[in-house]
N, C-alpha and C positions, 0 to 999 in steps of 0.2 A: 312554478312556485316552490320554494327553498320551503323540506321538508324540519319542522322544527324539531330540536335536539332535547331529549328527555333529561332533564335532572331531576331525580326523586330520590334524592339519597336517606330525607326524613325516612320516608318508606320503606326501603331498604332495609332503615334500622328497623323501623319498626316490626317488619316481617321476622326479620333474625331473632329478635330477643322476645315476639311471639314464638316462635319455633323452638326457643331455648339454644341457640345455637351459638358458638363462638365466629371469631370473624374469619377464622382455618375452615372447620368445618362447613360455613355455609357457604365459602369461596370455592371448596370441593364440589361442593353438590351443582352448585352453578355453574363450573368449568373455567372458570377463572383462576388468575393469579391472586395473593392476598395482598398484596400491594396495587392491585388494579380494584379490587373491592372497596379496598379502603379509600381509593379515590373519588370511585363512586359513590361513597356515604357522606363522603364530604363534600358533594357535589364539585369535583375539581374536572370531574371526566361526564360525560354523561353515559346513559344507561346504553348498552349495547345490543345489539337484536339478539345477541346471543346469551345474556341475561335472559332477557323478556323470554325469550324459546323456556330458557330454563324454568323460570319461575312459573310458565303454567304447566310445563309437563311434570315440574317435579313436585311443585307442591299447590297444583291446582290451582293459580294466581288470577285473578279477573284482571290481564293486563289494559284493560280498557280504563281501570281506576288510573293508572299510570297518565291518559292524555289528561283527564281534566282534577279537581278536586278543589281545596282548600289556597294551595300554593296559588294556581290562576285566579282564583278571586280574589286573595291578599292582594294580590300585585297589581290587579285592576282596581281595585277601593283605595289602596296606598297611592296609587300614581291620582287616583283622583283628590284624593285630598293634600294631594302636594301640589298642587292646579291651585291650591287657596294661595292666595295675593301676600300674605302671610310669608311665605317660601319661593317667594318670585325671584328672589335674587341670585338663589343658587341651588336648583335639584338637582339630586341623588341622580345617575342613571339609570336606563335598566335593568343593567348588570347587575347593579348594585341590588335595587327593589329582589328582582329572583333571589339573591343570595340570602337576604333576609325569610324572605317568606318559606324558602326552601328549609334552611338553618336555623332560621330562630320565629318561629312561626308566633309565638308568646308574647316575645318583643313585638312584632307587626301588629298582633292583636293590641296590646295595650298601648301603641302610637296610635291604632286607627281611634280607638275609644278616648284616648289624648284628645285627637283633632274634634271627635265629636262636641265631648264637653266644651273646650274651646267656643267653639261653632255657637252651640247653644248658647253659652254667656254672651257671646260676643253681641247674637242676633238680641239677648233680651236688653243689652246695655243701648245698639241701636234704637230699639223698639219704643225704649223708655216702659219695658213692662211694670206694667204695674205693683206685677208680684215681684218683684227686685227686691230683696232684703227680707221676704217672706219664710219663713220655716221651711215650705214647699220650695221653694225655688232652689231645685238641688241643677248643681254640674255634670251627674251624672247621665248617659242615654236617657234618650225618654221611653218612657213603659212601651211605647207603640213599636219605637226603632230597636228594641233589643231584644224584643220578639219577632218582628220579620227577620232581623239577621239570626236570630236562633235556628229558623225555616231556611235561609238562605247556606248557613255553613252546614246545614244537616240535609242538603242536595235536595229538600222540600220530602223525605223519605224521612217516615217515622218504624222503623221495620216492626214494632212491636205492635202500635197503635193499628197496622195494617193487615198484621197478619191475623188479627181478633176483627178487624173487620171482614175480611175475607168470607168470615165461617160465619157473621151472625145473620144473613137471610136464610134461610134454608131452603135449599132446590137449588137447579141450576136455571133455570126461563125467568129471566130478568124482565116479563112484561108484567106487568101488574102492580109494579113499584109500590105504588101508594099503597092498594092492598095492604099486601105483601108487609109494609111499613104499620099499617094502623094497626095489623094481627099481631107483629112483636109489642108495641108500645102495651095493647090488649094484657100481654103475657105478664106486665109490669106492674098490671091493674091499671092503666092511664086510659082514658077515654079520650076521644078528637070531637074537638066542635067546631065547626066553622061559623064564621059571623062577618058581618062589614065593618070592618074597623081597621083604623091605620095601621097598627102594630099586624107586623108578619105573622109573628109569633109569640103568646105569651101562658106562661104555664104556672096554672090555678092548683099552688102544692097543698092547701087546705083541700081544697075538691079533688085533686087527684084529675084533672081534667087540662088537655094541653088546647087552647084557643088558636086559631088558625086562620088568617084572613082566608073568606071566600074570594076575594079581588085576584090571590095568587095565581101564577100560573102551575100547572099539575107535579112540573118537577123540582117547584119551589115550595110547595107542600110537603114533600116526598124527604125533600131534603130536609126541611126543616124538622120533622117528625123524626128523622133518624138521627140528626144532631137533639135531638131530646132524648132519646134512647142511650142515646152516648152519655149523656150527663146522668142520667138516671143509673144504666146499668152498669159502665166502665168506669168509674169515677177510680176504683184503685188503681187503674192501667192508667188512668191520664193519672193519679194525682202522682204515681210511681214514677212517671214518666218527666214529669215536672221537677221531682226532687232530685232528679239527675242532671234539671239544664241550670241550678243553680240562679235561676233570677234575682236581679237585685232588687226587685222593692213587689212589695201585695201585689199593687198595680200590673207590674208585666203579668205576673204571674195568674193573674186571673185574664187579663187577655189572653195571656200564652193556652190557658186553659181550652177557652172559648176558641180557639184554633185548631187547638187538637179536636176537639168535639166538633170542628168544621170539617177535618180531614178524616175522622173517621166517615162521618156521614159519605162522604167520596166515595171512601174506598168501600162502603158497603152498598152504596148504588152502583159500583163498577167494580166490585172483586178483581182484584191483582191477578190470577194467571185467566179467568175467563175474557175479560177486559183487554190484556194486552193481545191473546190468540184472535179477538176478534178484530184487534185491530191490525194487526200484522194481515189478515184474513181480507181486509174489506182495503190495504192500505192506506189504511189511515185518514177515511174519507167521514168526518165528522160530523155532514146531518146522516149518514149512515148507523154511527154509535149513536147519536142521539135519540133515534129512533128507536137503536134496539134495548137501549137500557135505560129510557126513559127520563133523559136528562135534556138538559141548554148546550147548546153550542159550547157558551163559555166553561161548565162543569163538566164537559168533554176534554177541550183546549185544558184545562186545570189539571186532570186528572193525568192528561202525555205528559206531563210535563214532571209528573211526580215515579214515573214509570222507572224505580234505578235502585231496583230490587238487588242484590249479589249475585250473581250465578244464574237472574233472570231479567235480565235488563234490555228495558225498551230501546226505541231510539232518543239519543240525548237533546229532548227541545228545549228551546226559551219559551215562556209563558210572559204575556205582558199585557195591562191593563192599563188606559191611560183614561181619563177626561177631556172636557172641550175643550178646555186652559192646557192641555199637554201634558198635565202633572200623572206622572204615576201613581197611581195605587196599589195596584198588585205589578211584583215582578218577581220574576227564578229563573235562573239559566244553571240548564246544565250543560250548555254548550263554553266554548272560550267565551263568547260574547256576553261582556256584562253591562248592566244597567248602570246612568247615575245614577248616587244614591242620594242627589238632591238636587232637586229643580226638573225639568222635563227631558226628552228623548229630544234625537237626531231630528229637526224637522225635516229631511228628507227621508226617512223613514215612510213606509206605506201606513203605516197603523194611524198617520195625522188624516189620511184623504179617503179612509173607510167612513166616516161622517159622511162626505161630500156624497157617497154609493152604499145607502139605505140597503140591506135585503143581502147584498152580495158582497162574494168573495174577493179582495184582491190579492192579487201574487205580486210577489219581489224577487227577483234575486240583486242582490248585495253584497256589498266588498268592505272591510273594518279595515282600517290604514295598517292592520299587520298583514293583510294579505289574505286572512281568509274568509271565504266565501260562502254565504247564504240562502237558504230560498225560505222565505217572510212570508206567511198570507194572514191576511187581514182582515176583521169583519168588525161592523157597528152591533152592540149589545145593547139595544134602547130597554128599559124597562120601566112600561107603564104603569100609573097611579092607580086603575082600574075604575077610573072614572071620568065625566067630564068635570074639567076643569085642574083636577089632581097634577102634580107634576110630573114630568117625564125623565128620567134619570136616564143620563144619554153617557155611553162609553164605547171604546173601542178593545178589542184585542188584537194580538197580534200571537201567533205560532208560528216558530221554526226551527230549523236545525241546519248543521253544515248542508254543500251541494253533493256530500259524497255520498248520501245517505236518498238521495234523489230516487232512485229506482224504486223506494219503499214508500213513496208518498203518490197517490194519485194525483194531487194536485201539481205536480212536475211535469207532468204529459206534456207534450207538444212544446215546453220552454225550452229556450236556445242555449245549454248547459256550459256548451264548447266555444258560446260567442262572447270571446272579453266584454266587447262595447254593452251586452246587454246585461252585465253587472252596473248597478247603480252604488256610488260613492256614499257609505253610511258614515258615521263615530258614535264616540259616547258621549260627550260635549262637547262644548268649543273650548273652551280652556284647555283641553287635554287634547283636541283632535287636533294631526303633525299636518292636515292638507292644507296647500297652498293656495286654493283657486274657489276655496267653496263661494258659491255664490250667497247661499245660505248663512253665514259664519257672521253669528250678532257679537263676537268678543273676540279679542286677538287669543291665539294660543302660549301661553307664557313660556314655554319653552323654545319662542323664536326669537331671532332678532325684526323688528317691523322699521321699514323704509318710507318715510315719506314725502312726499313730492309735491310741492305747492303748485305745480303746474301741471299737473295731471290727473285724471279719477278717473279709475275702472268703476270694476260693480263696486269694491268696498274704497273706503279713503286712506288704502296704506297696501303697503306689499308686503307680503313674509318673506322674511330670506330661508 
């Protein structure tokens, strides 16, 4: 497999003129030429090992930010939205995309948010909405989409939000959660009552009194109780934290709110350096955390995935939540591997056929048409009404990370690491995925030429060239 070539010249710069340094002196420090530096800042050359050496011995560099960041997800959301029928007639290349996202990361932003709005008119002018010509009816992201990409470019890592959650249970024995959870709320003057009623969660600020279905399960109480804690007692840290992501309308930003008060609750069910030691500890074997820190499956899954602390960083997984319809709802990679950011996942993907196997784990390993490779496990997340007849909210997730990172996950054991044929052929759409053969592929991919033949049919009614 062709080891891919680093360009982070953004980086570069920005490390320099954090340090305060000219383009001489930091050419010195790194062992470089200054015309080999400056190639590299302009991404004409890529980054050399002998940089990377340099930059963590000399000025303590997490060269690990170097493989993934911002740059790779521009260029995965850019290539995807140049897949719209829109731009069939003549896309950018790759070359091209990196240069952009590497060089002018600003510009890539305000094309991807172009195509958004776009998108959005387009679908309401199909739809015949109603609100068409409405006051409300803006072109801008909608509140929902500019707050997941808010989590999406900020690696799903809030570092301030997390490090105030780290410190607010007190102890280190993470069994007793709820306890543990009703004694802070206690400190706030909040009382917990439980009762049968739809609502999860609802909190009586005349009575000072937080309502709690008895129907929940114990680490959805847990959770919920310390996402009230969060709104009650952190309100300056999130609303500080908010005034920095610059939202554009009330709306996000009180969603964006109710996020942050989602992820602090996480990170104070599973503190940041006890959390990752355990799981490095147990390999990452997650009814194992569940157990010991009294959470779901999926608020385990949630929580790896946000592990990408500076100078303490997990292994880099994808986190992914889908429905029976396929559609996403929750999704973060902090791997290469990105998500569409509309319509459904790979159906050859494992996370579709964890429905089909109630109860249990399945494993993948997987191959993205750049070449690299996976290991996916997959589980059904059903959550009951807590009653008869009540409905059952049925999803799946899915966790992973590259295969190089294999040795660190238990559930790698025994898979066939070194056996090509037992990688399974993933994408990220059909419009965008370059393979030829999929049998799966409900749309041609726009950047082929398609061959057809009236007298003949494979699996699909056309061939790609």
């Amino acid at each position: 497999m062709a080891v891919q070539k680093l360009y982070v010249g953004a980086k570069l710069r920005e490390t320099r003129h954090r340090l305060g340094l000219t383009q001489k002196d930091f050419a010195a420090k790194l062992g470089v030429s200054l015309p080999y530096l400056n190639q590299m800042e302009n991404n004409n050359r890529p980054v050399s090992t002998t940089v990377v050496v340099a930059l963590a011995q000399e000025f303590g560099f997490d060269v690990t930010e170097l493989a993934t960041g911002d740059a790779e997800r521009m260029v995965s959301d850019m290539r995807e939205a140049l897949a719209d029928p829109v731009f069939a007639d003549d896309p950018p290349p790759m070359a091209d995309l990196r240069l952009t996202a590497a060089n002018a990361p600003a510009l890539a932003r305000a094309f991807l948010e172009l195509h958004s709005a776009y998108r959005q008119t387009h679908e309401r002018l199909a739809s015949l909405d109603e609100a068409l010509g409405r006051e409300d009816a803006r072109t801008q992201p909608s509140p929902w989409d500019e707050v997941r990409d808010f989590f999406h470019y900020c690696d799903n890592y809030i570092d301030a939000v997390d490090h105030a959650a780290e410190h607010f249970l007190p102890g280190g024995d993470m069994r007793g959660i709820e306890a543990r959870a009703r004694e802070r709320l206690a400190v706030a003057g909040v009382s917990v009552s439980e009762r049968s009623t739809g609502n999860l969660r609802h909190f009586d600020r005349d009575a000072n009194v937080l309502h709690l279905s008895s129907r929940a399960a114990p680490e959805s109480r847990s959770f919920q109780m310390l996402l009230q804690a969060a709104l009650l007692t952190q309100d300056q840290l999130l609303e500080a934290t908010l005034d920095l992501a610059r939202f554009q309308s009330d709306e996000a930003r009180a969603i964006a709110k109710i996020g942050l008060a989602n992820y602090f609750a996480g990170a104070a069910m599973m503190p940041y350096g006890v959390f990752l030691q355990a799981a490095q500890d147990c390999r990452h074997d997650l009814e194992i955390l569940a157990n010991r820190f009294g959470a779901s499956i999926e608020q385990v899954a949630h929580r790896l995935s946000t592990l990408q602390r500076p100078g303490a960083k997990g292994i880099p997984f994808f986190f992914v939540r889908v429905d029976q319809a396929g559609t996403i709802t929750k999704r973060h990679s902090a791997t290469r591997l990105q998500f569409a950011r509309f319509g459904g996942a790979c159906p050859l993907w494992n996370v579709h056929r964890a429905f089909e196997t109630p109860g249990r784990f399945l494993r993948q390993l997987a191959e993205t048409p750049d070449g690299v490779r996976y290991i996916s496990l997959a589980r059904d997340v059903s959550k009951p009404g807590g009653s008869f007849g009540a409905p059952v909210r049925r999803f799946a997730i899915a966790l992973g990370c590259e295969v190089r990172h294999a040795d660190a996950l238990v559930y790698a054991d025994d898979l066939e690491l070194g056996n090509d044929r037992a990688y399974e052929p993933i994408g990220i759409s059909c419009r965008i995925c370059e393979r030829r053969d999929c049998h799966q592929r409900s749309v041609p991919p726009l950047e082929r030429q398609l061959s057809i033949d009236p007298d003949a049919r494979a699996v699909l009614p056309y061939a790609v060239d």
